[in-house]
C-alpha positions as CSV (number, residue, x, y, z in Angstrom):
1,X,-18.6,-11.9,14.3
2,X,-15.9,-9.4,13.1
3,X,-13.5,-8.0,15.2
4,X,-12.3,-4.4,13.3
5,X,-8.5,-3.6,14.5
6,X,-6.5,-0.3,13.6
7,X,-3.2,-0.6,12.3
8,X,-1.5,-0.2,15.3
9,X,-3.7,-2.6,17.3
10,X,-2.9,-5.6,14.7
11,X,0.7,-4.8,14.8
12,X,0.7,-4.6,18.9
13,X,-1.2,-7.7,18.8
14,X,1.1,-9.7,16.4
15,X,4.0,-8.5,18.3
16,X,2.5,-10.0,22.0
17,X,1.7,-13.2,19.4
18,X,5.5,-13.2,18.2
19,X,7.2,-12.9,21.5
20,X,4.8,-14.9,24.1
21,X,5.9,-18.3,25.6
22,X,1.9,-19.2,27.3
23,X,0.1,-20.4,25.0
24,X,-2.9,-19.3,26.9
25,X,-2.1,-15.7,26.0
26,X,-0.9,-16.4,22.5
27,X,-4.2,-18.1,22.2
28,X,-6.1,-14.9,23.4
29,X,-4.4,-12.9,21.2
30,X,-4.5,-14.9,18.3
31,X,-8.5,-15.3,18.8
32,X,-8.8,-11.4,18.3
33,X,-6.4,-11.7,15.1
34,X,-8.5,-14.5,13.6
35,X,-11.4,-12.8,14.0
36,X,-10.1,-9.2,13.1
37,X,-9.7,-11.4,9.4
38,X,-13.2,-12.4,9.1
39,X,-12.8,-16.2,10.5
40,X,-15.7,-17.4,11.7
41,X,-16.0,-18.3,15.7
42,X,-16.7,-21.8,14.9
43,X,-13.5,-22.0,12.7
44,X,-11.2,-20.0,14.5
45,X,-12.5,-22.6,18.0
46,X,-11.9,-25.3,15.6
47,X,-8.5,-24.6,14.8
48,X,-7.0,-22.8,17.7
49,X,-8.8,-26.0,19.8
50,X,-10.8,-24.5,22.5
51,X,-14.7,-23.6,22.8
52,X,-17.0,-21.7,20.9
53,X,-17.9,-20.2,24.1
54,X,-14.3,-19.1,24.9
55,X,-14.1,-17.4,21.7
56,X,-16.8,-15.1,22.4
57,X,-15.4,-14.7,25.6
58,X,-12.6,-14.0,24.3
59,X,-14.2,-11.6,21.7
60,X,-16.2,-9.5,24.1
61,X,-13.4,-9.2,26.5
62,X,-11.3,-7.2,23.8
63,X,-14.9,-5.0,23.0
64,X,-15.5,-4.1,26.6
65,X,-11.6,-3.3,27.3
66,X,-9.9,-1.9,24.2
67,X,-6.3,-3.1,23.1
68,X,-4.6,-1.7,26.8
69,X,-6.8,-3.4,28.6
70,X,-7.2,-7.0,27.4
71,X,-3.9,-7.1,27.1
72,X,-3.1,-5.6,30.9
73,X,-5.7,-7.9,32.2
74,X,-3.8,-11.5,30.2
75,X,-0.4,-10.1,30.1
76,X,0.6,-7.8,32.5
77,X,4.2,-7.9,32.1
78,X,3.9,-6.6,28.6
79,X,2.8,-3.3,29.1
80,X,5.5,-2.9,32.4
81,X,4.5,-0.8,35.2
82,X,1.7,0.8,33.6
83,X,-1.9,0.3,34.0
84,X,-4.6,-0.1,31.4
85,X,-5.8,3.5,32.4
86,X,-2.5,4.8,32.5
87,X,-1.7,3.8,29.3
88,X,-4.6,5.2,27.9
89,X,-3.5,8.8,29.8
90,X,0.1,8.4,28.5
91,X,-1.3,8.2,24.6
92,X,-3.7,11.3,25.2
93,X,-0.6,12.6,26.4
94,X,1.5,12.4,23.8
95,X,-1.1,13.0,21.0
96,X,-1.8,16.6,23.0
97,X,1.6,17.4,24.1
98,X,4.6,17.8,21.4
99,X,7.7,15.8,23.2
100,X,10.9,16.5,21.4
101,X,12.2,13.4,23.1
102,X,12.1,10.3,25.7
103,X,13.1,12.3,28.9
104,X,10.2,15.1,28.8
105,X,7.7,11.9,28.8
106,X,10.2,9.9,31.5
107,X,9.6,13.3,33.3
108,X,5.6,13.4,32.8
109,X,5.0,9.9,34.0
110,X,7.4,10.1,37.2
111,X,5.3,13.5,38.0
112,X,1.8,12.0,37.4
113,X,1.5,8.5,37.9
114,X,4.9,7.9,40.1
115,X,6.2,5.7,38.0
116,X,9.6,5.9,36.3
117,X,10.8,4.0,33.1
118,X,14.8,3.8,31.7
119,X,14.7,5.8,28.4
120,X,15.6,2.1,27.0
121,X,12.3,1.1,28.2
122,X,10.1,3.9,27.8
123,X,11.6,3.8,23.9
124,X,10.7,0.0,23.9
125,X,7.3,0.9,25.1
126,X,6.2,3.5,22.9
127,X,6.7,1.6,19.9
128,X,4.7,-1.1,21.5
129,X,2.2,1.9,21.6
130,X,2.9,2.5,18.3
131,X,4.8,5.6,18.2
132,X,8.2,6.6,16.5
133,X,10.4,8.9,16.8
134,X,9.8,11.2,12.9
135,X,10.0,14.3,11.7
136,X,6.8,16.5,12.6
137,X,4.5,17.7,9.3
138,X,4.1,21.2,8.6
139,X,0.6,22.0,8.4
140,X,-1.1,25.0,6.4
141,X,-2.7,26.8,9.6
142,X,-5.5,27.8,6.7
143,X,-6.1,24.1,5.0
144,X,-9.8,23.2,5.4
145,X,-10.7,20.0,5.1
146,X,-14.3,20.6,4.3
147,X,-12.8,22.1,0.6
148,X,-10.7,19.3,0.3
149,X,-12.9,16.2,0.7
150,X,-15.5,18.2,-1.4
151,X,-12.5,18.4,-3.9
152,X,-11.7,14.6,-4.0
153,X,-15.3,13.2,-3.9
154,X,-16.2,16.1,-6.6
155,X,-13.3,16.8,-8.9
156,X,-10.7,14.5,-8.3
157,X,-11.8,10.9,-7.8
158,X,-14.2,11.1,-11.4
159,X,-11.0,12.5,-13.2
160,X,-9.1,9.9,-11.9
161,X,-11.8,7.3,-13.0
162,X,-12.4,8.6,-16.5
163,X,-8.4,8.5,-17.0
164,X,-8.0,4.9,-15.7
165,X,-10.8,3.8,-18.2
166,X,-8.9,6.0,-21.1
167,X,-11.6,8.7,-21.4
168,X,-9.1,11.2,-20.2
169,X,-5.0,11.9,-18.7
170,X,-5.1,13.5,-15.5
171,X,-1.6,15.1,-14.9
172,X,-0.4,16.4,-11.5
173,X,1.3,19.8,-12.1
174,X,3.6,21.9,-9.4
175,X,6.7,23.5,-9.9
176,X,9.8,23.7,-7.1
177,X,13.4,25.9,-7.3
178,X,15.7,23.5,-5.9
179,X,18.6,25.2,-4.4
180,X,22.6,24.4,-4.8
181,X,22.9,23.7,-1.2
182,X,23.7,20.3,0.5
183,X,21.0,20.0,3.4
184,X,21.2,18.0,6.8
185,X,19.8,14.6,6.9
186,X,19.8,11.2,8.5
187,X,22.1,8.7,8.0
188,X,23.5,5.5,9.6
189,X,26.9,6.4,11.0
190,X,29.3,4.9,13.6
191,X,28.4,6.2,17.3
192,X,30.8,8.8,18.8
193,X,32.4,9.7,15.5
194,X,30.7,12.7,13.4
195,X,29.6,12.4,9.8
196,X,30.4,15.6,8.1
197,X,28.6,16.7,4.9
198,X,30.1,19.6,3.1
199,X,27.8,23.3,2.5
200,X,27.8,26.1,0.6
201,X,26.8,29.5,0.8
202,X,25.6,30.0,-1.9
203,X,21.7,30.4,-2.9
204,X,21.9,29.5,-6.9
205,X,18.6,27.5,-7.9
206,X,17.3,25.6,-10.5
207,X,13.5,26.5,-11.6
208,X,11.7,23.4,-12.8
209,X,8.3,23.3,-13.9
210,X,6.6,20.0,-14.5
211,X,3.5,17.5,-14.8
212,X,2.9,14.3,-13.4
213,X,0.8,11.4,-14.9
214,X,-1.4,9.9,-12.2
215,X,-1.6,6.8,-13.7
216,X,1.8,6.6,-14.7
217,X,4.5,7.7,-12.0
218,X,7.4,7.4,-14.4
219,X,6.3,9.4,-16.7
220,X,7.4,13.0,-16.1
221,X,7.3,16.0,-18.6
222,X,9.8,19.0,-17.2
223,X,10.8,22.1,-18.4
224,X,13.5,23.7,-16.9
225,X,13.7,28.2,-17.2
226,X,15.4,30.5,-15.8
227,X,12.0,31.7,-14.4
228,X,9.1,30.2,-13.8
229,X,6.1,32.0,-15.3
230,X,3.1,31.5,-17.4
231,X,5.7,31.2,-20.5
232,X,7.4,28.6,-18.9
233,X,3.8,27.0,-18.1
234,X,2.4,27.1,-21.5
235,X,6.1,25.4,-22.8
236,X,5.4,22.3,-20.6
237,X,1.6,22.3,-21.7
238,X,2.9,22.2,-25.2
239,X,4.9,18.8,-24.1
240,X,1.4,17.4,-22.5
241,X,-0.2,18.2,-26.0
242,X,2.4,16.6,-28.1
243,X,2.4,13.4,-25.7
244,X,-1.2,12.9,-25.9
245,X,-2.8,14.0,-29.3
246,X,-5.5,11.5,-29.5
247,X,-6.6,10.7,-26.2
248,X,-9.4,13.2,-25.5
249,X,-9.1,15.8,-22.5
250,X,-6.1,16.5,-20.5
251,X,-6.5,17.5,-17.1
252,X,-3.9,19.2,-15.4
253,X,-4.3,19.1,-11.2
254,X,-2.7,22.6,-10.5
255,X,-2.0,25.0,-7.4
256,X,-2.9,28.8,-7.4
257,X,0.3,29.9,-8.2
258,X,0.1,33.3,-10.3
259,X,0.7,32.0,-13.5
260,X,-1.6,29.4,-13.6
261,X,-4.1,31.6,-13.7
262,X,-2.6,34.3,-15.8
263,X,-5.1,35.9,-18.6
264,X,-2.6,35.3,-21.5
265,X,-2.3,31.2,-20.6
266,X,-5.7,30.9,-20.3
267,X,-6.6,32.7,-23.5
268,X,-3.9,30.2,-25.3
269,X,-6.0,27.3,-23.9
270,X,-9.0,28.6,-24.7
271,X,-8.9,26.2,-28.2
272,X,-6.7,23.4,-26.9
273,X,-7.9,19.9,-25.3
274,X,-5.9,21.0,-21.7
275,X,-8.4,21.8,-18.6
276,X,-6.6,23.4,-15.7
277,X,-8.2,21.9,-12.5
278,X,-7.4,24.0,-9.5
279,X,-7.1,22.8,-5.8
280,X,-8.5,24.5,-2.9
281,X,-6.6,26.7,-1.3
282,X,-3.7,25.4,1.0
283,X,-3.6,21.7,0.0
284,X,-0.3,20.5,-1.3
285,X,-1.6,17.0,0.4
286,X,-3.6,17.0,-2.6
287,X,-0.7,17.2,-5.2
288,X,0.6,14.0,-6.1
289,X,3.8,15.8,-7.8
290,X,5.4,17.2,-4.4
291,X,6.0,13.4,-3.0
292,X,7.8,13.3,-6.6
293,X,9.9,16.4,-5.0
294,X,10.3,15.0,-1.7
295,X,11.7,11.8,-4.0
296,X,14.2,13.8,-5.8
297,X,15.4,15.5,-2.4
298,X,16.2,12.5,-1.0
299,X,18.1,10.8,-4.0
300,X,20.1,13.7,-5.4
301,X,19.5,16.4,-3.3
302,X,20.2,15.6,0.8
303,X,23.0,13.4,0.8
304,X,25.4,14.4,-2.1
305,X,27.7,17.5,-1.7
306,X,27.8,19.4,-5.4
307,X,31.1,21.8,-5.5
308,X,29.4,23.3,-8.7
309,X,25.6,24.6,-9.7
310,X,26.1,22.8,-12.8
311,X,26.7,19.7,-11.3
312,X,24.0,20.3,-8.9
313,X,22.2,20.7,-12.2
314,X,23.2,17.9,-14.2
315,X,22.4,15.4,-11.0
316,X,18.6,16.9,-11.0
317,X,18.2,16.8,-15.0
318,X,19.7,13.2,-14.7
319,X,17.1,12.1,-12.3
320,X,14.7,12.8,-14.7
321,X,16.2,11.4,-17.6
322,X,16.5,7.8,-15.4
323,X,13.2,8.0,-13.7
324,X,12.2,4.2,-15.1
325,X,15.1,3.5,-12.7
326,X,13.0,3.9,-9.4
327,X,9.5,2.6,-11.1
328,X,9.5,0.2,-8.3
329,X,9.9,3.2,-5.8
330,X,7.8,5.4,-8.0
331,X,5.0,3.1,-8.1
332,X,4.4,2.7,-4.3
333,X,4.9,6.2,-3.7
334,X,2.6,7.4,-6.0
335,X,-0.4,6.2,-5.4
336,X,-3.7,8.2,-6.1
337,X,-4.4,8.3,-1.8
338,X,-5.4,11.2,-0.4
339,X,-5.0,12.2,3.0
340,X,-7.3,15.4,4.1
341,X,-5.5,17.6,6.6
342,X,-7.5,19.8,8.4
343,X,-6.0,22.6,10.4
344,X,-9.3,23.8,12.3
345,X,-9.0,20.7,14.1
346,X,-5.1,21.4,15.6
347,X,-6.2,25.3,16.3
């Protein structure tokens, strides 16, 4: 018997473990856990010191009721002043509605169930949920997610196998204009007393084209131009060849960005080991290279005011130069995992 538990239900469920004083409950909950890790019912009755019979009890109880329920029915004060089927209202709630913050949802429960929370508690209780308070993703209204799991099962996941057992090097290629501009972020700072971070108005950029190796975050190949064109593309191919001159096909996971599919830089690699693989429309989830931008953004880019474009410059180019700084970073950041985002879905 094998209980399967999302993430958020094994993190709610460690949390009740964490903080209970009965140990009836934290045996309850523990059952689940045990069992959610493949323990047998005899072993986790064994070790836990009750019957076998209470463990399936225990186990059919969480079936029949979900996580809100089995929870509301052995720890009521957990959950506060909400039922099991409140609770489950309040989620479909928030994953319909877009709340900006804590007092639209204080707001929502007062008006349909009657029952008011402190923004203190309703904060506690939504991460109990398993909610936090992040920045929203911008979706493609176009991405189809039909194209891009045909893409990974297809395309993607044998490149990625054929490079990991050195038949091939799959690169991740994208290319972004960073802009001499300090941009807001979040930071820890002492309450009641601003924390300035100096602009400009200026709109100068650096153009940066460059490839990613999937199997090896730290290594980077860049070429920085004035523009970025099919010129500028076919210089940074011409640093994948030289890297790699005996190790059979390169593959190069691309956009559809103009001039990757210009005439003249596919007639150059008409002769050379270097494959262009395009993604389907709409899916920069699928590019591995722009969590590599969202990287550089936050260490060079968000926090640090620049008073010249060539030290804004310098700062990016230096990033590059000290990648093998962040390999730790790089390497669980990186990772060939794929989300599929379908915008039909959120239409």
């Amino acid at each position: 018997m094998t209980i399967q538990l999302t993430e958020h239900e094994r993190q709610t469920l460690r949390e009740v473990q964490c903080r209970v004083a009965e140990r009836s409950v934290y045996v309850k909950v523990t059952t689940v856990l045990m069992l959610s890790s493949g323990r047998s019912p005899a072993s986790v009755a064994d070790d836990l010191g009750i019957d076998l019979a209470t463990v399936y009890r225990y186990a059919q109880a969480f079936a029949d009721q979900g996580l809100a329920g089995y929870l509301q029915t052995h720890y009521t004060g957990y959950w506060g002043a909400l039922s099991a089927s409140q609770l489950s209202g309040l989620r479909q709630e928030l994953n319909r509605t877009l709340h900006t913050d804590c007092k639209s949802i204080q707001a929502w429960l007062r008006f349909t169930y009657g029952v008011h929370y402190s923004l203190s508690g309703l904060t506690d209780l939504l991460h109990r949920l398993g909610y936090s308070y992040k920045q929203t993703v911008a979706l493609p209204c176009e991405a189809d997610a039909d194209q891009q799991q045909a893409f990974l099962t297809e395309q993607l996941t044998p490149l990625l196998a054929a490079a990991e057992a050195g038949q091939a090097v799959v690169y991740f290629a994208d290319a972004a204009h960073p802009t001499h501009n300090t941009r807001a972020t979040h930071a820890w700072s002492e309450v009641g007393v601003p924390r300035p971070l100096l602009t400009l108005s200026g709109r100068d950029r650096v153009n940066l084209n460059a490839a990613l190796n999937a199997h090896c975050p730290s290594q980077v190949h860049l070429h920085e131009s004035d523009t970025v064109n099919a010129a500028s593309t076919q210089a940074l191919y011409q640093k994948l060849l030289a890297a790699h001159p005996d190790q059979g096909p390169i593959y190069v996971i691309c956009d559809n960005a103009r001039y990757y599919r210009n005439n003249a830089l596919r007639a150059w690699l008409a002769d050379k080991p270097l494959v262009q693989v395009f993604l389907p429309p709409y899916s920069p989830n699928l590019n591995l290279i722009e969590r590599l931008w969202k990287f550089l953004r936050k260490k060079v880019i968000n926090t640090v005011f620049y008073r010249t474009k060539e030290a804004f410059r310098a700062a990016i180019l230096r990033f590059f130069d000290n990648l093998g700084d962040f390999r730790h970073e790089l390497t669980s950041l990186l990772t060939c995992q794929f989300r599929v985002l379908d915008a039909q879905s959120n239409s």
